[in-house]
N, C-alpha and C positions, 0 to 999 in steps of 0.2 A: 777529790776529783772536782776539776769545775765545767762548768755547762754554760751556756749560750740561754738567757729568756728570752724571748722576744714579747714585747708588752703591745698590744691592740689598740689603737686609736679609736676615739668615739667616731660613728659609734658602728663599727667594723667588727670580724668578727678574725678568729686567728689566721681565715684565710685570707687576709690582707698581705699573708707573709709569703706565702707561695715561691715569690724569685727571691726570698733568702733563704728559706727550706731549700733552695736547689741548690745555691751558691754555698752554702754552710754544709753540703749531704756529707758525711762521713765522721763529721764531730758531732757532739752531745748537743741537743737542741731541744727547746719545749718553746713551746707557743699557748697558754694560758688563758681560758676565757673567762672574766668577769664582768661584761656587760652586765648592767643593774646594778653592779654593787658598790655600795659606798668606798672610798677610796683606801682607809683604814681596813675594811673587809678585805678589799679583793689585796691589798699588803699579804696581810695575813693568810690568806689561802694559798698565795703565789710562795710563799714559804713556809707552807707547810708542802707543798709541791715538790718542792725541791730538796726540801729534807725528806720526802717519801722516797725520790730515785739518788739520794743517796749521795750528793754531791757537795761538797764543803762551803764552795764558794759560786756566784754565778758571776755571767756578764749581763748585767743588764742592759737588754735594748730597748729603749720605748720610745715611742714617738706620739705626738699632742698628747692623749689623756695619757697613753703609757709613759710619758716622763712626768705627770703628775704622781702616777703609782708609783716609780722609781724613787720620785721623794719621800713616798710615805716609808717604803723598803729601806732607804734608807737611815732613815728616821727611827725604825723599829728595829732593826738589824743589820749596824753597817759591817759588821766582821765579817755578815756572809755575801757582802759583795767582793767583787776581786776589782771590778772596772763597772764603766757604766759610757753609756751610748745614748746621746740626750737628741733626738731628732725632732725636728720642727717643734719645740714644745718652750714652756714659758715656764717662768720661779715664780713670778707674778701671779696673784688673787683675780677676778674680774672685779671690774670697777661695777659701779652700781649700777647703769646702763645695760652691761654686760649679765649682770646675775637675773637683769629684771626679764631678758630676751629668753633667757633662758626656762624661766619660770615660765613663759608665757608659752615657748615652745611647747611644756611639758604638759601643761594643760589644753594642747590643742592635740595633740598625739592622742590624748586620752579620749578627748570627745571623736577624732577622725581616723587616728591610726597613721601610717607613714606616710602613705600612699605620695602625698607632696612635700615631703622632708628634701627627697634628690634636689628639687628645683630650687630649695633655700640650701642646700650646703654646697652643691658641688661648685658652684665660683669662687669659693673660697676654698674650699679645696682641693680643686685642680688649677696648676698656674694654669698664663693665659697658651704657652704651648702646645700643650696638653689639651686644651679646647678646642684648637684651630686645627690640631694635625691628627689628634687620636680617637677617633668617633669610638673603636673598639673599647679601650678602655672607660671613655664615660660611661658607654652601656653597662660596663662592669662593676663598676661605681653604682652605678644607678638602681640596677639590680642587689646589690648589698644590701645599700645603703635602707630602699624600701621594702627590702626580704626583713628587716630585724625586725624580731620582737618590739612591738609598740610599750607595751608594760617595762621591760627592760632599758629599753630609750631616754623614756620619760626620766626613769628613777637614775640615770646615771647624768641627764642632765642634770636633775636635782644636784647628785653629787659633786658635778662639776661647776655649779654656782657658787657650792658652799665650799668649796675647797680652801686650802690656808693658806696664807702666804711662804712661800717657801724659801724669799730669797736671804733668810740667815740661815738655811742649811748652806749655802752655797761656799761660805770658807772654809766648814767643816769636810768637805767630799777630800776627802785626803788618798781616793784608788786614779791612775790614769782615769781621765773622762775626757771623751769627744763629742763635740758637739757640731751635728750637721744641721742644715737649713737647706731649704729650695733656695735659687736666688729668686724664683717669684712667688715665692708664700708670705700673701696679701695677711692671712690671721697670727701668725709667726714671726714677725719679715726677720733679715739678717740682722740688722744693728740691733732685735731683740737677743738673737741668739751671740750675738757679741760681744754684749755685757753682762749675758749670763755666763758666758767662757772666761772674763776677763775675772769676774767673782770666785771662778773657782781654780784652787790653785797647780793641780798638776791638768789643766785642760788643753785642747786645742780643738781649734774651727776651719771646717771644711765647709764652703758651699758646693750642693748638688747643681749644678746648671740645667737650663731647661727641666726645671721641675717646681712645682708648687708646695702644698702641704704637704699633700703624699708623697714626698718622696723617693720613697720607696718602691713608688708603682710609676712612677711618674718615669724615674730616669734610674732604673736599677741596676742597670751595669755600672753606673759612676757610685752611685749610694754601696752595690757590693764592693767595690772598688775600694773605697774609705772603709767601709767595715773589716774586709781582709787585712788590709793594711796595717790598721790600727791593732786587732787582734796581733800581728806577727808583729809589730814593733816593740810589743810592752810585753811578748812572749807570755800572751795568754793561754793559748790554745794550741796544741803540737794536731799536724794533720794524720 
């Protein structure tokens, strides 16, 4: 049997996935929490998940940190992937600028807690559409975003400082793989996610329009849109 993951973005929790839990209702689906854990962990628990209900193969879906985890999944078990679904996310390491932002984050979370996390991500976050037209969805974002666990935050920035470079799995991914982008995800952009498509051999790239990082919240009818799709092209998933 195979199933549908859906992998969580930093630093979000599974109900980020909500309008694809609706758009997916009738087939096999999990949504997996690992916030706090190192990348290699949350690998390993996310398959042992999935070898608990029993299913052979998955599709993986993740998006920013969740296409980090799908590398490591990769990496440690590619038989049991069947496909993969790489959304707004990168193969690329952070550069040293980037690891250091992140370290500093992690030690401010810990002395204050989230409380001002919203005001430093959601611009990059949310395209600028999405700022101008969706007051609802910020709120919602915002709300998340300052609801996590401060301890779990921290230590998954950690994780994602130290994370590997990923782009020589990229000739190796030998399942269909799609790769979506917002066309306004400023931390992402497209020409990122265009050469991680062209890296990989049986890929293809869709832009989300009017949508940022999140694409998946941002503009979900277009993002299920390409998810369906691609699912019934490569005849993953019978409804």
């Amino acid at each position: 049997m195979t199933g549908v993951v859906l992998l969580h973005a930093f630093p979000y929790s599974p109900e980020m996935w909500q309008p694809q839990f609706e758009a997916l209702a009738g087939l096999p689906v999990v949504a997996p929490e690992y916030l706090g854990l190192e990348l290699n962990q949350a690998a390993k628990k996310i398959l042992g998940e999935v070898e608990g209900l029993g299913w052979e193969q998955a599709v993986l879906v993740g998006l920013s940190m969740g296409g980090y985890v799908s590398f490591r999944i990769w990496e440690q078990a590619a038989s049991r992937v069947a496909a993969l679904v790489l959304a707004d996310t990168r193969a690329t390491p952070d550069d040293e600028a980037g690891k250091a932002a992140r370290y500093s984050q992690a030690e401010r979370i810990r002395r204050e807690g989230t409380a001002w996390l919203p005001d430093a991500l959601i611009p990059n976050h949310l395209g600028v559409t999405t700022r101008k037209e969706r007051p609802e969805l910020i709120g919602w974002v915002r709300n998340m975003i300052a609801g996590a666990d401060g301890e779990k935050v921290a230590r998954s920035l950690e994780a994602l400082a130290s994370r590997p470079d990923s782009t020589l799995l990229l000739p190796s991914i030998s399942v269909p793989t799609l790769v979506l982008v917002g066309e306004e995800d400023t931390l992402t952009p497209p020409a990122v996610a265009e050469a991680m498509a062209e890296a990989i051999p049986q890929s293809e790239l869709q832009l989300v329009p009017r949508a940022g990082h999140m694409a998946n919240l941002e503009n979900p009818e277009m993002f299920n849109r390409a998810l369906h799709g691609f699912l019934a092209r490569n005849k993953l998933l019978a409804q």
